[in-house]
C-alpha positions as CSV (number, residue, x, y, z in Angstrom):
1,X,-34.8,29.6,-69.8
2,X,-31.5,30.2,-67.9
3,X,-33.3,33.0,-65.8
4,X,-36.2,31.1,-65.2
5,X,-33.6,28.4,-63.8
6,X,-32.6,30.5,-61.0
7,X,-35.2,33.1,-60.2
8,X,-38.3,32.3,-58.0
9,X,-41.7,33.3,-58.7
10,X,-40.9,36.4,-55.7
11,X,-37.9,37.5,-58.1
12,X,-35.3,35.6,-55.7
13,X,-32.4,34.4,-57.2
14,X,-31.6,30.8,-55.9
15,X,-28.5,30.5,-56.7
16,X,-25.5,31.5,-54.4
17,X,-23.2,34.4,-55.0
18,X,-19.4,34.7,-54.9
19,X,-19.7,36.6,-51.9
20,X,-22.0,33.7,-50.0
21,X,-19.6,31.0,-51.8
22,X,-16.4,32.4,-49.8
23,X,-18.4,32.9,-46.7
24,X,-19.5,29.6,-46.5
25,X,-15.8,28.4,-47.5
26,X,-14.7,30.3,-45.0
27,X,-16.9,29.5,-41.9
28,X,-16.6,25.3,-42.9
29,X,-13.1,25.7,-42.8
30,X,-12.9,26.9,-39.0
31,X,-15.3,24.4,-38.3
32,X,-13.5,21.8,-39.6
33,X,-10.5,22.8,-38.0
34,X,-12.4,24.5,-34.2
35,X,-15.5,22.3,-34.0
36,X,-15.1,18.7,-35.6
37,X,-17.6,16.3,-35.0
38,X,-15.4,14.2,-31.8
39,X,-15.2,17.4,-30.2
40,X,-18.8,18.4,-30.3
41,X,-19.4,15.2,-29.2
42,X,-17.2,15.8,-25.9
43,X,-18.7,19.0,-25.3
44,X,-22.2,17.8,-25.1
45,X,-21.5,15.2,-22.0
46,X,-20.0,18.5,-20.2
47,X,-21.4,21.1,-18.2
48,X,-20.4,23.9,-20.6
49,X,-22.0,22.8,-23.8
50,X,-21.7,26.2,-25.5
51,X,-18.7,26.5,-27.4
52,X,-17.6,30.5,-26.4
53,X,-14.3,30.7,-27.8
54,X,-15.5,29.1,-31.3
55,X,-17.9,31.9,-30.7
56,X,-15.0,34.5,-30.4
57,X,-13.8,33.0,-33.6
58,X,-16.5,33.4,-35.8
59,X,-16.8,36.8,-34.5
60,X,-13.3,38.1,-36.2
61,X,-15.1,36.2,-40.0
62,X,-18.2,38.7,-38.9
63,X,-20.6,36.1,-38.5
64,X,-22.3,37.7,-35.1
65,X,-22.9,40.6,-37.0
66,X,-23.6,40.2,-40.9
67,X,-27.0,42.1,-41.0
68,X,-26.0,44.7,-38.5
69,X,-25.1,47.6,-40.0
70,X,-21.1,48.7,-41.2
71,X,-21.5,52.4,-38.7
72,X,-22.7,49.7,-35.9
73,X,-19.1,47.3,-36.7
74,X,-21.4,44.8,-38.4
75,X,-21.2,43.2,-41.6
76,X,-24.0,45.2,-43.0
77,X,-25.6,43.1,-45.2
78,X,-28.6,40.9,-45.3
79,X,-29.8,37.3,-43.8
80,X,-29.7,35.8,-47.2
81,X,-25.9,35.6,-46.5
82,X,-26.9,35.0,-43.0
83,X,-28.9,31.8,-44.1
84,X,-25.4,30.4,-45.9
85,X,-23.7,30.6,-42.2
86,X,-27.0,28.8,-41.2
87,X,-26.6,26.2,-43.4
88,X,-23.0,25.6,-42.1
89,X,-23.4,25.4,-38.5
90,X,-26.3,23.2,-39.0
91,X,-24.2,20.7,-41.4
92,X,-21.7,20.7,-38.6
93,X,-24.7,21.0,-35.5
94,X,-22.2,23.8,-33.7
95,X,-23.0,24.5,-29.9
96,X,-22.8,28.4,-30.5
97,X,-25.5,31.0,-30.2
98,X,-26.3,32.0,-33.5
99,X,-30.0,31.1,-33.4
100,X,-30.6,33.0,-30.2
101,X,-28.7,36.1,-30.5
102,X,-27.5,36.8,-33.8
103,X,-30.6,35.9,-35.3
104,X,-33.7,36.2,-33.0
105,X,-32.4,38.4,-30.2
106,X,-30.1,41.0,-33.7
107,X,-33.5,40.9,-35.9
108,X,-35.7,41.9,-33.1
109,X,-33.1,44.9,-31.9
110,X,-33.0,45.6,-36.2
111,X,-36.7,46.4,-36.2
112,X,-36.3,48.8,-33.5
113,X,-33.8,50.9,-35.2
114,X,-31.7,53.8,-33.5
115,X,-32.7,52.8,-30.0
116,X,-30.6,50.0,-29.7
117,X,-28.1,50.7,-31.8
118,X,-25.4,50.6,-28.3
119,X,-26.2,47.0,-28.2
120,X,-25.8,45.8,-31.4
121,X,-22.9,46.9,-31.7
122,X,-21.7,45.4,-29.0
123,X,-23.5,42.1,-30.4
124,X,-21.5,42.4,-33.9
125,X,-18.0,42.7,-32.4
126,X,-19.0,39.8,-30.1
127,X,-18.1,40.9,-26.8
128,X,-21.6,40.1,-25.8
129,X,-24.5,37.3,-27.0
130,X,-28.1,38.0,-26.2
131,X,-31.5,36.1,-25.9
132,X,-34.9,36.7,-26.8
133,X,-36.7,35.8,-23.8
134,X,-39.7,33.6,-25.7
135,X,-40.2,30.2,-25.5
136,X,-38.1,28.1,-29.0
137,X,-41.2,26.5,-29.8
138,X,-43.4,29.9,-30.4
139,X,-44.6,30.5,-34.1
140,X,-44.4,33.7,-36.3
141,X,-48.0,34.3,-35.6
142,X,-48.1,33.3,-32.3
143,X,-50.0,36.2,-30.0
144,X,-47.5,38.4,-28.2
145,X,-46.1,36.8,-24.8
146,X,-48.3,38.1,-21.7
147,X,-46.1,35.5,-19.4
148,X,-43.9,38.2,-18.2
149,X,-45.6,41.5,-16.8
150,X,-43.8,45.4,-16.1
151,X,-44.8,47.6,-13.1
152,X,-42.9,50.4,-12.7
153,X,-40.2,49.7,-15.1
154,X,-39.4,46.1,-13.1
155,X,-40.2,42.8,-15.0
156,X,-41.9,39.5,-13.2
157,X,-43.1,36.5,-14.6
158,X,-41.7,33.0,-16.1
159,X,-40.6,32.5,-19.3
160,X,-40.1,28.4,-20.1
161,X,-37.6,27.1,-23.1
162,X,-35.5,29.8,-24.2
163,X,-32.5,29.6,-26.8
164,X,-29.3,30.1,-26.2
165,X,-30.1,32.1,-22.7
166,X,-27.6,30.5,-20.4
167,X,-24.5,31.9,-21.8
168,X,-26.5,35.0,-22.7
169,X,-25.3,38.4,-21.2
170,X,-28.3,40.2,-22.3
171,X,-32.4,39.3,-22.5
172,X,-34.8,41.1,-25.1
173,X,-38.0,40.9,-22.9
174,X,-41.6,40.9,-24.3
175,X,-43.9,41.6,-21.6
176,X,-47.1,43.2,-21.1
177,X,-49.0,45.8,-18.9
178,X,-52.4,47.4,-18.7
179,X,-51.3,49.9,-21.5
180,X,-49.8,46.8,-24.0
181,X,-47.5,44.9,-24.7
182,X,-43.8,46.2,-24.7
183,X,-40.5,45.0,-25.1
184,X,-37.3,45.3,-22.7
185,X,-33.4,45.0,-22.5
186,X,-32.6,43.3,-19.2
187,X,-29.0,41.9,-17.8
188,X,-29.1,38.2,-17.4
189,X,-27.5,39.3,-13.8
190,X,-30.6,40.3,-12.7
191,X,-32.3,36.8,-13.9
192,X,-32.9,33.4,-12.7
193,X,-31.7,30.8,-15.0
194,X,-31.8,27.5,-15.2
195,X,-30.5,24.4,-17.7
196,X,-33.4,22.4,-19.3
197,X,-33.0,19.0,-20.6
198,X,-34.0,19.2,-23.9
199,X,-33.7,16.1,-26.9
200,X,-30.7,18.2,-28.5
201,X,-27.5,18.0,-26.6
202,X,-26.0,20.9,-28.7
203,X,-28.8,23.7,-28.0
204,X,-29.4,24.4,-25.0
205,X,-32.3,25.5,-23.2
206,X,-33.5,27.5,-20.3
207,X,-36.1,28.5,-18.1
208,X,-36.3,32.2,-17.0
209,X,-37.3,33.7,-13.7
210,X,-37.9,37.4,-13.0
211,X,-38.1,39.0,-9.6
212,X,-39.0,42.5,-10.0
213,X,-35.6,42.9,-12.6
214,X,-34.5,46.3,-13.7
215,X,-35.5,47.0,-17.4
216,X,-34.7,49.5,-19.9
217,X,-37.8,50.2,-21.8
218,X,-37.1,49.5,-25.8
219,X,-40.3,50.1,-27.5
220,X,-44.3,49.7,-26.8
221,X,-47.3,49.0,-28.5
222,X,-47.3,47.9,-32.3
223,X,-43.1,48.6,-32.5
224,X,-42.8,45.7,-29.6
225,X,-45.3,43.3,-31.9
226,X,-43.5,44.4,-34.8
227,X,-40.3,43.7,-33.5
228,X,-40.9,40.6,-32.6
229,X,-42.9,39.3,-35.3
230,X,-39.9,40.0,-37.2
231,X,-38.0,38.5,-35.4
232,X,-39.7,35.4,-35.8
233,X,-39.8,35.4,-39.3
234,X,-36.6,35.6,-39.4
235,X,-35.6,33.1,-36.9
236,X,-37.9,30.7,-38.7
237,X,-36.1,31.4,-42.3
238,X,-32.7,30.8,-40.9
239,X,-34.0,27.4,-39.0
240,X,-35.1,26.5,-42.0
241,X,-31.2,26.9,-43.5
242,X,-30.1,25.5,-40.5
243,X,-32.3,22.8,-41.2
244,X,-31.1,22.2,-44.4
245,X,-27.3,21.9,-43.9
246,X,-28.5,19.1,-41.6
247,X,-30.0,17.6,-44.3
248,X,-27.3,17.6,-46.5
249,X,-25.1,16.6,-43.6
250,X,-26.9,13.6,-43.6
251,X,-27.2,12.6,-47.6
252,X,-23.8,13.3,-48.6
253,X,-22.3,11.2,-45.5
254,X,-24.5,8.4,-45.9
255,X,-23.6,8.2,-49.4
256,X,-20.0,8.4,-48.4
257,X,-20.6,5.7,-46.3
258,X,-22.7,3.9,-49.0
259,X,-19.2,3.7,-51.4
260,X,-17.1,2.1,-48.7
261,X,-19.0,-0.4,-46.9
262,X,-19.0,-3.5,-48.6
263,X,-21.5,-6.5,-48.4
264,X,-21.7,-9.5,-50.6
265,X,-18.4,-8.6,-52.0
266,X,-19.3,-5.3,-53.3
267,X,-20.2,-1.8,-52.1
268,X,-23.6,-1.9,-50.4
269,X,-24.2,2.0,-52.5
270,X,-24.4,-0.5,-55.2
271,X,-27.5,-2.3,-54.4
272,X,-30.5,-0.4,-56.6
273,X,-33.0,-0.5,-53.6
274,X,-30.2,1.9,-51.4
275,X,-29.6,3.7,-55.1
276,X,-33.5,4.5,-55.3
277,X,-33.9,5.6,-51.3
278,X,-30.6,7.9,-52.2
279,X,-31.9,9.5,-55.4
280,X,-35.0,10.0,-53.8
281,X,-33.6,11.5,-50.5
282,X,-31.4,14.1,-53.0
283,X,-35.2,15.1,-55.0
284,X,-35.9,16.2,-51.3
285,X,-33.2,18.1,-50.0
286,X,-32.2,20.0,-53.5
287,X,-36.5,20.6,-53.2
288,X,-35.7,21.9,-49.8
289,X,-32.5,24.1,-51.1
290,X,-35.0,26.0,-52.9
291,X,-37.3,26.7,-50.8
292,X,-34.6,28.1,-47.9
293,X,-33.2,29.8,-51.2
294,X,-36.4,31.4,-51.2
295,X,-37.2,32.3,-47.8
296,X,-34.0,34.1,-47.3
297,X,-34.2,36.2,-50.2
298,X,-37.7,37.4,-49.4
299,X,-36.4,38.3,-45.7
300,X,-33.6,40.1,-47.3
301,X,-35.4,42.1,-50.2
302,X,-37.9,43.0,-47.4
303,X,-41.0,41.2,-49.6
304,X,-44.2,41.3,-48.6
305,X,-44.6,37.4,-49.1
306,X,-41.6,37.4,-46.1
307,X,-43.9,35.4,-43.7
308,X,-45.4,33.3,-46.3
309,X,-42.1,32.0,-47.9
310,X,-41.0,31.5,-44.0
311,X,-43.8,29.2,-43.6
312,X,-43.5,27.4,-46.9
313,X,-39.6,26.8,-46.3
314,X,-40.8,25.7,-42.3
315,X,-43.6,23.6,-43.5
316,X,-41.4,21.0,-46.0
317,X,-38.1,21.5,-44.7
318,X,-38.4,20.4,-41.8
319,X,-39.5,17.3,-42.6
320,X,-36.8,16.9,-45.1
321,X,-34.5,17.2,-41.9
322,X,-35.9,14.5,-40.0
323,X,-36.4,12.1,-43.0
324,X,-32.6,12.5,-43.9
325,X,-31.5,12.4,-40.5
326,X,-33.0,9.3,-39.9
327,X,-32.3,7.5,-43.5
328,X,-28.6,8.5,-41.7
329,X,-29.1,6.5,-38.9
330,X,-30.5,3.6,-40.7
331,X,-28.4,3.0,-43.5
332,X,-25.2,3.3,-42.1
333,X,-26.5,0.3,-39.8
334,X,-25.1,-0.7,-36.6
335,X,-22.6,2.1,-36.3
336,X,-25.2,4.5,-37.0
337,X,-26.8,3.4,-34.0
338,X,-23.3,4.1,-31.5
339,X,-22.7,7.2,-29.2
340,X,-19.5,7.5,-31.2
341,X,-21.2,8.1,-34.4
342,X,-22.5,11.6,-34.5
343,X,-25.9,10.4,-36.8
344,X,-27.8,10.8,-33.5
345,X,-26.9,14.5,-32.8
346,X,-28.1,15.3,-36.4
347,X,-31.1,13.2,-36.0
348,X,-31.3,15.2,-32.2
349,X,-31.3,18.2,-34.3
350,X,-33.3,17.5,-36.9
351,X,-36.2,16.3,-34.7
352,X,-35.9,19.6,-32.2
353,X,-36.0,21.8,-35.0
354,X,-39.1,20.3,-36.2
355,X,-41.1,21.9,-33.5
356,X,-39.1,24.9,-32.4
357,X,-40.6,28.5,-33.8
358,X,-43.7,26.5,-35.1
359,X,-44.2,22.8,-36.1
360,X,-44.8,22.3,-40.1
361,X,-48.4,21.7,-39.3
362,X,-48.6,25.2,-37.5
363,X,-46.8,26.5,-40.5
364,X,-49.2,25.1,-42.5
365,X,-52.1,26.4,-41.0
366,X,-50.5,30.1,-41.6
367,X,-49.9,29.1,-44.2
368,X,-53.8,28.5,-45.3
369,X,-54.9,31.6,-43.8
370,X,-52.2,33.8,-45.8
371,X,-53.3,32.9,-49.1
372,X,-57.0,32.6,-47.8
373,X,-57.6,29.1,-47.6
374,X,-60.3,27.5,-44.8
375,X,-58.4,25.5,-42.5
376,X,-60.3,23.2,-41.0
């Protein structure tokens, strides 16, 4: 019964390891200490949202790097550990790049193997961040981009909503021409980019405009959709962590909250309707804990149920996120409701997340066709 406790269906173990349990002690330390919540709070109402030298930091604990390989100076090992940094920067809703370039932009360059093994390295010893050049809010089965197009080796087009692209030095570019579709490295020196005003202060976006920019060809045909499907699976496992440590961000500081705050002469946490919404909230996010469990193990084992568990995890956790997020705002009443109080960045986060790389009803509708259902 023990091993049926903590292995999924897929053969995933759901519980964390030593080595994930001093990673994630490790990274929520240097958060604590670099990126409390006042000074996120700061940052957002600036011009340079993007935290850079927190970036620096977590690149000497090897977080820009953990599934890039040890000969490239990565960690080398897999995005289930990578979903445990997840979790963290979402419980403590960061401004760094990790979405963008150490998951989307590093899986993408991954799948192409030996061909861009120059810039990953330079991505795992964090000297440089990159982008994926796709709009946040495309899904793992979304048909591949045909916004951008290549003559001659020179890219044009627009490409509207991407992550983490402002502060990027490098773009991964899907584009297409009459042969297929293909996929590029171009320097964000040879880009328009401008800031979008998007519901979460602490991920920004931008919109992308090529003129005729020089490209370096990466790969064509079913290695660009390849690459980029995998890329989105895994960006949309590790959301899903991310979504998660927003989630428990939210229960364990509301019931925090719930112990000190006193009405009626006692602590409102005492009152059984709050005790109920609490207990229920905590059925939620450990059901959500399982699923990212699960999601991340199936990226990392390489399982052919990779996509499905992504969408599962996508699908309810999500919603998990926004339902915590917003229990947040309301039960810690009117202070929950103040610019001061970071509840709103979480419940920012939690409700951008919900549609970026696919909303939970997309998911679910991949879902349906993966295991042969009608949709409707």
């Amino acid at each position: 019964m023990e091993g049926l406790a903590k292995v999924s269906e897929t053969g995933v173990d759901l519980l964390y390891s030593e080595v994930e349990d001093d990673l994630r002690a490790s990274v929520r330390a240097l958060l604590a200490d670099k990126s409390p919540a006042a000074s996120v709070l700061a940052r957002v109402e600036t011009d340079q949202v993007t935290d850079t030298a927190l970036w620096k930091e977590l690149a000497e604990l090897g977080v820009t790097g953990l599934p890039i390989p040890e000969e490239l100076g990565g960690a080398g090992v897999t995005l289930r550990e990578a979903s445990v940094v997840a979790e963290e920067l979402g419980r403590a809703v960061s401004p760094v790049p990790f979405l963008g370039s150490a998951v989307l932009a590093t899986s993408a360059l991954l799948a192409l193997g030996d061909t861009a093994a120059e810039t990953l390295g330079s991505l795992a010893a964090g000297e440089t961040t990159a982008a994926l050049a796709i709009p946040l809010a495309t899904p793992p089965d979304a048909a591949f981009p045909s916004s951008v197009r290549a003559v001659r080796g020179a890219l044009t087009g627009t490409v509207t909503g991407v992550v983490d692209a402002l502060t990027a030095d490098t773009l991964l570019v899907p584009a297409v021409r009459a042969e297929g579709p293909e996929l590029y490295l171009v320097s964000t020196a040879d880009v328009d980019r401008s800031a979008v005003v998007s519901l979460d202060l602490t991920r920004p976006l931008a919109d992308l405009e090529l003129t005729a920019a020089p490209a370096r060809l990466l790969a064509s045909g079913a290695d660009a959709e390849q690459a980029l499907r995998s890329a989105l699976i895994a960006g949309a496992t590790l959301l899903s962590a991310e979504q998660l440590g927003v989630a428990e961000w939210a229960l364990e500081t509301t019931v925090e909250y719930l112990k000190t705050r006193n009405q009626f002469g006692r602590p409102v946490g005492a009152f059984q309707a709050l005790k109920h919404r609490l207990a229920d909230l905590w059925v939620v996010v450990s059901q959500a804990r399982a699923l990212v469990r699960n999601a991340a193990g199936s990226v990392a084992l390489g399982h052919e149920d990779a996509e499905l568990n992504a969408s599962l995890a996508q699908a309810f956790v999500s919603g998990a996120a926004v339902k915590a997020t917003e229990e947040a705002v309301q039960l810690h009443g009117g202070i929950g409701f103040t610019w001061e109080h970071p509840a709103h960045l979480y419940l920012k986060r939690a409700k951008s997340d919900a549609i970026a790389l696919g909303t939970a009803d997309r998911h679910r509708r991949a879902l349906a066709r993966l295991v042969d259902l009608p949709v409707q």
